[in-house]
Structures are given as C-alpha cells and as structure tokens.
C-alpha positions in Angstrom: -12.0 -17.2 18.8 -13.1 -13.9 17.1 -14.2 -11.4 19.5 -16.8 -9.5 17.8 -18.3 -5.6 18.9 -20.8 -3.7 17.9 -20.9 0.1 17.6 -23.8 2.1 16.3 -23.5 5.6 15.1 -25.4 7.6 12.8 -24.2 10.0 10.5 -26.2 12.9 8.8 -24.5 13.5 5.5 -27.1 14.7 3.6 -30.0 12.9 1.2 -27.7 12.3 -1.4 -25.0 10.7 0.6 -24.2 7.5 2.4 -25.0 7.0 6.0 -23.0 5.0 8.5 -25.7 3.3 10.5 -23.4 0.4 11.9 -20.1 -1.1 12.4 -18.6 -4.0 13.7 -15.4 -4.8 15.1 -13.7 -8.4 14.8 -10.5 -8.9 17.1 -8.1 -11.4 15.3 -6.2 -14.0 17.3 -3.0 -11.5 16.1 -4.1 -8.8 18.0 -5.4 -6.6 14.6 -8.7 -5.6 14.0 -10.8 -5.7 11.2 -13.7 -3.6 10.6 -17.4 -4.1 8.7 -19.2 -0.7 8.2 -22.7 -0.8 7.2 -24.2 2.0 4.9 -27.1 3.2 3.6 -27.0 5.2 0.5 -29.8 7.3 0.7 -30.5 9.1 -2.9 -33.3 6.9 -4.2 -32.3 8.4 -7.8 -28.4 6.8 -7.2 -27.8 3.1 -8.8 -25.9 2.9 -5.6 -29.5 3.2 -3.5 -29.9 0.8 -0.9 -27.3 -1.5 1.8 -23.5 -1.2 1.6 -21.2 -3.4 3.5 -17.6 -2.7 3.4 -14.5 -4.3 5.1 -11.6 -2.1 6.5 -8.1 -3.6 8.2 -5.4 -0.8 8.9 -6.4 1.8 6.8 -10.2 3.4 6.2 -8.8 5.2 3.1 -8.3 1.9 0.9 -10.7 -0.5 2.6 -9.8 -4.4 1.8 -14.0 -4.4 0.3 -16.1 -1.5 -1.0 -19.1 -3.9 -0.9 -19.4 -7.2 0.9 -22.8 -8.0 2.0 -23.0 -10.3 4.6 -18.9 -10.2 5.3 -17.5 -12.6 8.0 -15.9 -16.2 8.9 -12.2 -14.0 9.2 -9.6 -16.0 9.8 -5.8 -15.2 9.9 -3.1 -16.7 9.9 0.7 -14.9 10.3 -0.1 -11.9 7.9 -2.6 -13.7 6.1 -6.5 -13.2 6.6 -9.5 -14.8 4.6 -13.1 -14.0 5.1 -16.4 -14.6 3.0 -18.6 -12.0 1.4 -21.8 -12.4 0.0 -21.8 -12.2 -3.7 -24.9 -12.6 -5.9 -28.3 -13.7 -4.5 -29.5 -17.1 -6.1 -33.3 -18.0 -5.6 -33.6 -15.5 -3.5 -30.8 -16.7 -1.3 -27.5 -15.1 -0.7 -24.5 -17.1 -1.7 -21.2 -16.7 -0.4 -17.3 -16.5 -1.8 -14.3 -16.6 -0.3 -11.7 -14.2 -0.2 -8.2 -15.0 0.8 -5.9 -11.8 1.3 -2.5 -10.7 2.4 -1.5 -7.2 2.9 -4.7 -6.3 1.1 -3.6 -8.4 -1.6 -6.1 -10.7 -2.9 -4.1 -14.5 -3.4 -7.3 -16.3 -4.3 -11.2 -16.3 -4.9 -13.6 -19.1 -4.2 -17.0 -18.8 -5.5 -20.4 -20.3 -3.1 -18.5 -21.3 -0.5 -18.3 -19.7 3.3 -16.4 -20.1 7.1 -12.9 -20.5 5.3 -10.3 -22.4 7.5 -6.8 -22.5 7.7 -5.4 -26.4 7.0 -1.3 -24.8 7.1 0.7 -21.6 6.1 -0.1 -22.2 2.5 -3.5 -24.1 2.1 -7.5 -23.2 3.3 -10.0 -24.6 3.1 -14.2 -23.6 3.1 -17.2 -25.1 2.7 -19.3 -25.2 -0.1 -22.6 -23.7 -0.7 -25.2 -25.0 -3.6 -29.2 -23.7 -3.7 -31.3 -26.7 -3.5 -34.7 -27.3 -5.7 -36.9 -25.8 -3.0 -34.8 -22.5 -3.1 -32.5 -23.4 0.1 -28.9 -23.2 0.8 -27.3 -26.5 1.1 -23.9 -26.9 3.2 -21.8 -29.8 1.3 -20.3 -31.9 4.6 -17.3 -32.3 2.8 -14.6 -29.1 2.8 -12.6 -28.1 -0.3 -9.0 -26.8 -0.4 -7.1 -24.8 -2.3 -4.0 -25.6 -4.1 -0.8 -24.1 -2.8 0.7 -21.4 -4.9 1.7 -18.8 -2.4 5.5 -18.3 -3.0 7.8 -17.0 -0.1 9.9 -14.2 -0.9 12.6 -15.9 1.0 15.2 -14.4 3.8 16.2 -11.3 4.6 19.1 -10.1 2.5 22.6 -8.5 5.4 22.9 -5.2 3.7 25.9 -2.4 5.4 24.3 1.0 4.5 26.9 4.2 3.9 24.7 6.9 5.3 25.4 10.6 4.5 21.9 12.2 6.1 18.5 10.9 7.6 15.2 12.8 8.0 11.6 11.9 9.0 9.7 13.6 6.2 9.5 13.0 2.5 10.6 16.6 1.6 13.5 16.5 3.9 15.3 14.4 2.4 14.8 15.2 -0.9 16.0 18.4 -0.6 19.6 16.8 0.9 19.4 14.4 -1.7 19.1 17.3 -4.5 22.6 18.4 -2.7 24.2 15.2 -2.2 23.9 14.0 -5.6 25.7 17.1 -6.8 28.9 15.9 -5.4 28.0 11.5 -4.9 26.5 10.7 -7.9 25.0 7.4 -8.0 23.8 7.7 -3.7 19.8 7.2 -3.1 17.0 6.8 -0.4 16.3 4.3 1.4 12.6 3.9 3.9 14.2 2.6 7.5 11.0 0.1 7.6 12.5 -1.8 4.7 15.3 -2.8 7.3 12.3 -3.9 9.6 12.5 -0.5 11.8 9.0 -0.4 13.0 9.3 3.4 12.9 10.2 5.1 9.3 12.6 7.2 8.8 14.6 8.1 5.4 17.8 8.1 4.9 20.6 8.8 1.6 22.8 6.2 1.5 26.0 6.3 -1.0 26.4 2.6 -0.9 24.1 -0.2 0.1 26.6 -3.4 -0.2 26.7 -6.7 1.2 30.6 -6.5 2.2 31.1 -4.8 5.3 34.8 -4.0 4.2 33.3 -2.1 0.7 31.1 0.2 3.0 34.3 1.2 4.9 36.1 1.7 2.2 32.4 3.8 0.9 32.1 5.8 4.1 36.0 7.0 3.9 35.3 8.8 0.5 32.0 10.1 1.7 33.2 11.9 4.8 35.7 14.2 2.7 32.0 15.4 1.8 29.5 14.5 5.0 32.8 14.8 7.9 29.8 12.9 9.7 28.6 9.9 7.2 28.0 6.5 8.9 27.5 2.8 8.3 24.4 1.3 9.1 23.8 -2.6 9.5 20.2 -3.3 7.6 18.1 -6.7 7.3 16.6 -5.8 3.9 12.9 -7.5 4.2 12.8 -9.1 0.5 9.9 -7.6 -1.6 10.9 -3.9 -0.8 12.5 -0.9 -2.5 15.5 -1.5 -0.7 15.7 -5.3 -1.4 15.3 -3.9 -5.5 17.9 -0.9 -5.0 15.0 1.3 -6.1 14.9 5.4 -4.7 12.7 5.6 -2.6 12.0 9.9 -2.6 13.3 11.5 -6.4 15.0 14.6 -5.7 11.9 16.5 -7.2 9.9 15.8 -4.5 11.5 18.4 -2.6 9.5 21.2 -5.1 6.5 19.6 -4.6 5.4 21.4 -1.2 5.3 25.1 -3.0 3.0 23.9 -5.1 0.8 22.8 -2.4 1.2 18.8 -2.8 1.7 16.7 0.2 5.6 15.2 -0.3 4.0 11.9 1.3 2.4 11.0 -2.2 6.1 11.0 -3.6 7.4 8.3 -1.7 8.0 5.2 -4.0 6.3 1.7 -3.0 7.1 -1.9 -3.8 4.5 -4.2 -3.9 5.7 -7.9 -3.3 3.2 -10.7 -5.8 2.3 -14.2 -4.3 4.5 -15.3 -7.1 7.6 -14.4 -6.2 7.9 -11.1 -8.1 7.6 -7.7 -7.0 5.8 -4.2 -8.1 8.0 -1.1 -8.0 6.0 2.1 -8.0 8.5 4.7 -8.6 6.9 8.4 -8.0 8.4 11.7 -9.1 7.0 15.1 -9.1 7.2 17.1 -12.7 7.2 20.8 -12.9 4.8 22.7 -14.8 5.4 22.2 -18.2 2.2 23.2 -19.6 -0.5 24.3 -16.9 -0.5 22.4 -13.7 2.3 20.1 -12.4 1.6 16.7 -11.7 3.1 13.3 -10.1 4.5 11.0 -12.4 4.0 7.1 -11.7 5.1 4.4 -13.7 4.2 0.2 -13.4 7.8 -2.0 -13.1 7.6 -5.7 -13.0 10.6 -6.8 -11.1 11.2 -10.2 -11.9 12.2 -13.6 -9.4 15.7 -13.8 -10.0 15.8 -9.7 -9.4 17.6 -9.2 -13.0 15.1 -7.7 -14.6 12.1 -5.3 -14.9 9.5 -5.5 -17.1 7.7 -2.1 -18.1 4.0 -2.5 -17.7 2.8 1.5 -17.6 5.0 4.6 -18.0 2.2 6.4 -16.7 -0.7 5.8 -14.8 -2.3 7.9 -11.8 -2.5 5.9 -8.6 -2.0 2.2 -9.2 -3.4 -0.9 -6.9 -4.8 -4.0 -6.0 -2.4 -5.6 -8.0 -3.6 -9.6 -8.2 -1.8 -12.8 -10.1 -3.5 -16.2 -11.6 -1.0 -18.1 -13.0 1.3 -15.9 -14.7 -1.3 -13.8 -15.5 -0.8 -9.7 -13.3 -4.4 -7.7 -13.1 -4.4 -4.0 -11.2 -6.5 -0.8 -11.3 -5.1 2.8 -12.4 -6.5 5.7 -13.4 -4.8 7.2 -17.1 -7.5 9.7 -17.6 -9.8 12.6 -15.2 -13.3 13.7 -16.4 -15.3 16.1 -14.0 -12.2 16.9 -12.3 -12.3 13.3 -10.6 -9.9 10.1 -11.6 -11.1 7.5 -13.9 -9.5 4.4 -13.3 -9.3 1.1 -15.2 -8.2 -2.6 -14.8 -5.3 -3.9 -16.7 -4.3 -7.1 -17.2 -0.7 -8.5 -18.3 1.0 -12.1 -18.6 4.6 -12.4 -17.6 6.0 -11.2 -21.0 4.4 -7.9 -19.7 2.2 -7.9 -22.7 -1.2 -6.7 -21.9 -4.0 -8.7 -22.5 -7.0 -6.8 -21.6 -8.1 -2.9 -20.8 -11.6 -2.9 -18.7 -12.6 0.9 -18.8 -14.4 2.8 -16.1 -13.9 -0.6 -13.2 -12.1 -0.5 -10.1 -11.2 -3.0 -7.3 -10.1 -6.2 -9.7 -10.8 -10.0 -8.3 -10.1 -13.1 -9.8 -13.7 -14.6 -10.1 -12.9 -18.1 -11.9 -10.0 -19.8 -13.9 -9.2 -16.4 -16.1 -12.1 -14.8 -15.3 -11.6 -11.4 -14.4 -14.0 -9.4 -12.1 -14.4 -5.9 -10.9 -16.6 -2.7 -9.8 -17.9 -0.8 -12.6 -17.9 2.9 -12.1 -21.2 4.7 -11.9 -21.7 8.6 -12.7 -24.1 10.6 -10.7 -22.6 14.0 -9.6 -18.9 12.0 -9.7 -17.7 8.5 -10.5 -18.7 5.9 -7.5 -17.8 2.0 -8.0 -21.4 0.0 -7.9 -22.3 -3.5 -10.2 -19.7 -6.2 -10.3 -19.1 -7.2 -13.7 -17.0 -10.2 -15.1 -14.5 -10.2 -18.1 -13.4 -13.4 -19.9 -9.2 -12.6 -20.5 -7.9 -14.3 -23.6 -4.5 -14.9 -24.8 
C-alpha cells in the first residue's frame, strides 16, 4: 500500500510567477518517494495561467512530469514505477493515460486508461476509461496489458581495473589525467558507481581487462610511472560508461573551473534504452576560441552487440528524455539560445541513425500512439516555459 502525506506551503514568488500551494508525498513499497507539487501560475496574461501538477522522484531539477493533472495510481516494481496523469478533458471530464517509467525513462504510454498494475517484471496492466453519451467516465471491467518489450541489459561484466590515481571531484581527476596521459597514453576515467559503489568516486585506470593476469602484467609497467598504481576488481553494471569503455571526465575539464563552470557538468553519462542499446553522452569543455568557452556534447548510439556507435548529434546542448518505439529513438536537446535562455527541440531517429523528424521549440518527448510523437511546446513570455502538449505524426 502507498502511504500518502500531505504538506502545505505557500510560496510568495511574485505575480508573475508560480506558486507552490501543495505537495504530496507517496511512499513506494521500495522505500523511495515520489513527489506531486501543485502550482498556481499566477500572471493572468501567461498561457501558462492557471493549475500545474508536476511529479518529482529523486531529483526536483528534472522532475519525471512538468504537468500531470490529476497524477496518481504509482506503482513500482524493482526500479520500475508507472503512474497515470490526467491528459485532455473529454465532455468536460478528465481522462486519464498511463505512464510507465524506469530511471525517468519513459518505456510506454497508454492513452484513457488509469490505476496501472503490475501482472510480472515485464508486463502491466490498467484499466480503461471511455466517456459515455451522458458525458460520464465509464470504467471497462475488463483490464488491458501491455506487450512485453522491455529488454534486459544482461549480467554484470568481471572487469580487473589498473589504477594509477582516484579523486572525488570532477576537476581532480582531470587534472591527473591531463598528467598521466602524457606518459600512458591510451589510460581513462572511470565513475566507481559503474562498478555498483554506492558512493562515487573517479578514478584513471591504464587498463580495464577481463584477465586478471593482463592487469598484472598492466600494473607492472605502470608503477615504473605511479610506484603506487593498483588493481581493482569491478562488476561493471551493463549500460554504463564503463561497461562501453567510454571516458568518463576529458582532460579539459580540468580548465573548466577558471572560467567559472562547475566541473560536475563535464562528467560523461550513459543512458541504457529498453531495447537493449545504450546512449553515451560524452562531455568536453572547449576553450575560447571565439568569445566565450563552452561544453561540447555529442549524441552516440551504442549498439546491442557493443560493436558499434551510431552518431546521432555532434552537438547539441543538454540532451534527455531519450524514448524508443520499435526501432524508432526520440530525445530533447537544445542546438540554439535566444534571450540568453536554451531552446531545445525533439529529435527523432530509426536505428540506421537517420533522423526522421525535427519538432522545434518542444521539450519533454512521449510516445502518444503507434508513431505518434508527443511533447511540450515552448511558450515565450519574459523566457521560454513548456505549456500545450502537441502531437506529431513521424513518417519514414
């Protein structure tokens, strides 16, 4: 059972900002909690006037929803959770999708239906709403599931680490790894996590090898260079940097902190699809070559059988919410700033990496139906806000 709170708080922001007026708590049978703020946007000359819902899990930066009227019926299951929102108002009724999500992932999208339920690991089920001739919600008896096409990433890969320095921060070790590489060539950084460490730490590792004999025989010609280089045993959790052999902190982050950037937005990410295949983020900082220096971030498809990676953006400022139908890939970027604020826009690619569609000015992609693409359309008042949800048809 979900043990639900409620917490009221009011928050003077100003009349053209949003108030917090409410937020509830849901305890999962996990332990975690998930969050539903309530907001009222009070500039009457905003599109954005009126009620705002949103969901948060872990993080209140990148909440799961930015609007979800009527949000509830979570369920988890392992690190899975699914919950309905209210999506578009029928007859003057409110009618309901489902949302099924992993790591803030969305895996699948049920529209009019409500109270989703776990049947195993890999199926749910919810049941369906329909508006009946008076104007009513009718609740179909029967439930409807979903067809299983979550793919596991499989086991954890027995990795023997050759370790010539550790450090907690970003900027650390990127300024050892600048001094390393001079002598090692070839050595890069690994995130402790990715071994399962539930606290981070980074460390530059000359080898990462599956042969506990080749890391010895690693370490010796490291320590004419580190006299105290060590081996490290790691279970490399598949979908990770380390599971890809992908740097995890470029050597150039360790500038970025005299030019006043926080070396946390340098760290690399990998971002494991329900398909099997995996996102690799990889972030470096540039110098100045023209005015201001900037963070470089490209979009790598890394493939099932971990041979290859497909190029889907060389460039694009902060990507996410990456989603898969099918073999088709959808995620939000931003490649342009107006008014001194990000513009982001949805992309979507099919598995030969070729895009198929560019939705400008939207944010926060879903799949709504059978390639059906949805997301928030960005708004400008003093500075871009997501508001309307609008649906794109993606054709091959």
């Amino acid at each position: 059972m979900l043990r639900a709170t409620l917490a009221f708080a009011l928050l003077a922001l100003g009349a053209a900002a949003a108030r917090a007026d409410s937020a509830v708590t849901y305890e999962l049978p996990d332990g975690s909690i998930v969050t539903v703020e309530r907001s009222f946007e009070s500039d009457e000359y905003s599109q954005l006037y009126g009620w705002r819902e949103r969901v948060i899990a872990d993080d209140p930066i990148f909440p799961l929803e930015i609007d979800c009227p009527d949000a509830g019926g979570f369920a988890e299951r392992g690190s899975r959770l699914a919950y309905h929102c209210g999506q578009e108002w029928v007859a003057e009724r409110l009618l309901h999708a489902v949302l099924r999500d992993a790591y803030g992932r969305q895996l699948h999208y049920i529209e009019h239906c409500r109270e989703p339920v776990w049947i195993d690991d890999e199926t749910i089920a919810c049941i369906p709403e329909r508006v009946t001739f008076e104007g009513e919600i009718a609740l179909e008896e029967r439930q409807i599931s979903l067809p299983r096409e979550f793919v596991a990433q499989g086991p954890s890969e027995r990795l023997w680490l050759v370790v010539g320095a550790s450090d907690r921060t970003p900027g650390g070790i990127a300024r050892q790894s600048k001094a390393l590489l001079r002598k090692i060539p070839g050595g890069f950084v690994v995130k402790t996590s990715d071994c399962g460490e539930a606290t981070n730490m980074f460390a530059w590792v000359a080898e990462a090898t599956s042969s506990r004999k080749a890391a010895e025989v690693a370490l010796q010609r490291l320590r004419t260079v580190v006299k105290d280089a060590y081996i490290k045993r790691c279970d490399a959790r598949p979908g990770t940097l380390l599971a890809s052999r992908v740097n995890a902190v470029d050597r150039s982050v360790a500038e970025m902190a005299e030019w006043g950037f926080d070396d946390r937005s340098g760290v690399s990410s990998a971002h494991p699809l329900p398909d099997g295949r995996t996102i690799i983020v990889p972030r470096m900082y540039v110098e100045a070559t023209s005015e201001y220096p900037s963070l470089s971030e490209a979009v790598l498809i890394r493939e099932t059988n971990g041979q290859q990676h497909v190029l889907a953006f060389e460039h694009c400022a902060y990507p996410d919410h990456f989603i898969t139908q099918g073999d088709l890939l959808a995620f939000d970027c931003a490649p342009e700033v107006f008014a001194y604020s990000f513009v982001h826009s949805v992309y979507v690619f099919d598995r030969a990496g070729r895009q198929l569609a560019k939705i400008e000015r939207c944010r926060y992609p879903i799949w709504s139906a059978d390639h059906v693409i949805a997301c928030r359309k960005l708004v400008w008042t003093n500075k871009p806000a997501e508001h309307r949800l609008i649906r794109t048809v993606i054709r091959r």
